[in-house]
N, C-alpha and C positions, 0 to 999 in steps of 0.2 A: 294815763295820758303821756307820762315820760316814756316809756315805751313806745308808744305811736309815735311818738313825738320823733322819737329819734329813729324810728323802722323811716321816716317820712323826710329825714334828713339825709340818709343814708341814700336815698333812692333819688333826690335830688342831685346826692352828690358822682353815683352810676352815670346818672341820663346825663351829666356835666360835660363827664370825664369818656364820653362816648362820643357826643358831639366835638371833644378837643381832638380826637381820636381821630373822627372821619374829615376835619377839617385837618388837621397832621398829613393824613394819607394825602389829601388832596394838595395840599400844598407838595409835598414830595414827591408828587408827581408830577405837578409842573415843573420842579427843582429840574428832572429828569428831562422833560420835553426840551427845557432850557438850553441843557448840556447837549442835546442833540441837533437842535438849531443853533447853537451856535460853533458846534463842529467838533467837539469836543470828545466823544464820541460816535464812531459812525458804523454804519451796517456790517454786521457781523463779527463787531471789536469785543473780547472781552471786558466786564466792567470790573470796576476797582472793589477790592473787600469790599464786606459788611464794613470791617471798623472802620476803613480810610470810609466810604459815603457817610457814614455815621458820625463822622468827626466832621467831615466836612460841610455838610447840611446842616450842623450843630443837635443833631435829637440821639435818641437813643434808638439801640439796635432793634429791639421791640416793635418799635414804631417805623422801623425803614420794613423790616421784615411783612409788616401789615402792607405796604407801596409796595414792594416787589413781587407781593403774590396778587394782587392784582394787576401788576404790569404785566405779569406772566398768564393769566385766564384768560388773558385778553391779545396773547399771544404778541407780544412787542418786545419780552426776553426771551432766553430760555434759560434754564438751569440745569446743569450737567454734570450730575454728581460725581465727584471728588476731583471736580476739572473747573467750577467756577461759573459765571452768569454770562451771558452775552447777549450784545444786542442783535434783535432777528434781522437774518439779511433779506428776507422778502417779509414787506410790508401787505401782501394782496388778501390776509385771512384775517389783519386787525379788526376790520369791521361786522366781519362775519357772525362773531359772538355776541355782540350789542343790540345789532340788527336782528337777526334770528328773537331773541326775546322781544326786541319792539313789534314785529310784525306777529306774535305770538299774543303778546298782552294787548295788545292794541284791537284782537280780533280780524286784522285786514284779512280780506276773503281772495282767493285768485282770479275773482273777477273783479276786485281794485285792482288786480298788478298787473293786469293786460289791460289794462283803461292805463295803468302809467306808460307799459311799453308802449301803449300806440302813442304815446309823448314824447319818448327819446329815441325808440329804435328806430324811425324811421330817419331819423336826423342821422343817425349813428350810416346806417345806409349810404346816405348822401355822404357825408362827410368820408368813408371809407373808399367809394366812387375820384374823390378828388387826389386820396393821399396813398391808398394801396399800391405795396412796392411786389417784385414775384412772391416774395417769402408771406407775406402778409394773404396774395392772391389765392398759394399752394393751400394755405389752409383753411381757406373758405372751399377751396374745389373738392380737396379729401375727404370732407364729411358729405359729400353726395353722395358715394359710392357706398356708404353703410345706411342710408336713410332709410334703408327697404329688410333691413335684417334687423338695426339695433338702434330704433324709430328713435326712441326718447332722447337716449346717450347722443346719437348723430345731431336730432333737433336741437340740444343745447350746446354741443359743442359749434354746431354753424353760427347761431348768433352771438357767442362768445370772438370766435374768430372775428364778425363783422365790426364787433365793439373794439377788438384788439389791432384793428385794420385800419381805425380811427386815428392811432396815432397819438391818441390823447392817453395821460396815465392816469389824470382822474375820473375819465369815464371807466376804463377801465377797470380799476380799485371797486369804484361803487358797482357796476356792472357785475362784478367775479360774487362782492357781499350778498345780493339781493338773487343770483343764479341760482341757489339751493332753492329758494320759494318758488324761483320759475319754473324748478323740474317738476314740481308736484305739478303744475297748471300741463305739462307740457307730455305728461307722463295720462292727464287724462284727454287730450285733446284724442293722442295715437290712438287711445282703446277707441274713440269716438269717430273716428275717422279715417281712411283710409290711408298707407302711409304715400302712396303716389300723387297723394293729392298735395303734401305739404312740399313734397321733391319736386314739385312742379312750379312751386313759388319757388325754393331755394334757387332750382337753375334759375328762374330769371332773374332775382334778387343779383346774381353772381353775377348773371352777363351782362347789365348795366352797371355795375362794381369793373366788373373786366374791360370794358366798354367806354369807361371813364364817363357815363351818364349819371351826373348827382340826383338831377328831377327823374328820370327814371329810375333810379335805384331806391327813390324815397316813395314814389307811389307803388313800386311793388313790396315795398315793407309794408306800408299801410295795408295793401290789400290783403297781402298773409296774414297781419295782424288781427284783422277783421274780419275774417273768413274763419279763424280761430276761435275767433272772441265768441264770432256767429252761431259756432257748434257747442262751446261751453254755454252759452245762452238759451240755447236750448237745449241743452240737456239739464240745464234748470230748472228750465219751465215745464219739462216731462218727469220732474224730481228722481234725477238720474245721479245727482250729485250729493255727495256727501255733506251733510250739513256744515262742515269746516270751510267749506269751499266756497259758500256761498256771500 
């Protein structure tokens, strides 16, 4: 019995000392967010030692080390051996990582995330219709010209440009995270469909974008959108798709 007794105290004292552990991390990580909102360090500064954060947060280096390697999987430092840590100066791949496992554990199929596009890209449309300057326009126009050689690559890079056209950085951010899932959707629509058919929404998406038409830049999203949606839907229902997909 004293045996168990203490295998059972021992193992009490693990699962304790593990929860102090992830609540540590957690807190020093907000320590870090802190320091960053309030200016203290900014994009692409070197961060102070191990021992100066260590002295400073009041923990031990152990425990800063457990927060740093997570600020770093999650791509928000980096580290650069025998040169120091730094804070990342593009924020657009933080969410990448998070996201990727949620849409992954969560099972969302690619025909949830063209049921989400038709909820913001068209808005995304409109709103780049209102605010697109030449430089934002050049890069909607240039991925026309490859639609017909390098379907997939071109098809994400046009609606990256529309979202980046926006003006907005937090469409943007979320936009760039959730893109890798859309190439897969975007990657079976081209086998499914012919590529002139999707170059023929783009020019028109474009020329009401060029045109300064919000409401017709947003019903030609919806239509692309669902003409899309139309073909992965049936290829569903002719079980053409990959069981991941659906």
């Amino acid at each position: 019995m004293g045996a168990q007794s203490g295998l059972v105290t021992i193992r009490m004292v693990q699962a304790e000392h593990m929860k102090t552990e992830r609540r540590s991390t957690a807190d020093l990580i907000e320590r870090f967010r802190l320091m960053i909102a309030g200016g203290e360090i900014a994009r692409g500064d070197r961060l102070p030692s191990e021992r100066e954060l260590a002295l400073r947060f009041g923990t031990s280096r152990s425990s800063l080390r457990h927060a740093l390697k997570v600020l770093h999987s999650v791509g928000i430092i980096s580290q650069r051996v025998g040169d120091g840590t730094y804070l990342s100066k593009d924020a657009s791949r933080i969410l990448e990582f998070p996201l990727a496992f949620l849409l992954t554990l969560d099972g969302i199929s690619v025909l949830e995330l063209f049921d989400m596009r038709l909820m913001i890209e068209p808005e995304f449309a409109a709103k780049a219709a209102e605010r697109a300057h030449g430089r934002s326009l050049d890069a909607i126009r240039n991925t026309l010209s490859s639609m017909l050689t390098e379907t997939a690559e071109a098809d994400a890079a046009f609606h990256e440009a529309v979202c980046t056209a926006t003006g907005n950085r937090v469409c943007q951010r979320m936009f760039s995270a959730i893109q890798h899932a859309f190439r897969a959707g975007m990657q079976v629509t081209t086998k499914l469909a012919p590529p002139e058919r999707a170059l023929e929404f783009h020019k028109q998406i474009y020329s009401a974008i060029h045109l300064r038409q919000p409401a017709e830049a947003r019903e030609r999203m919806i239509d692309h959108l669902t003409d899309a949606q139309g073909v992965l839907l049936a290829a569903h229902l002719e079980g053409k798709l990959p069981k991941s997909f659906h």
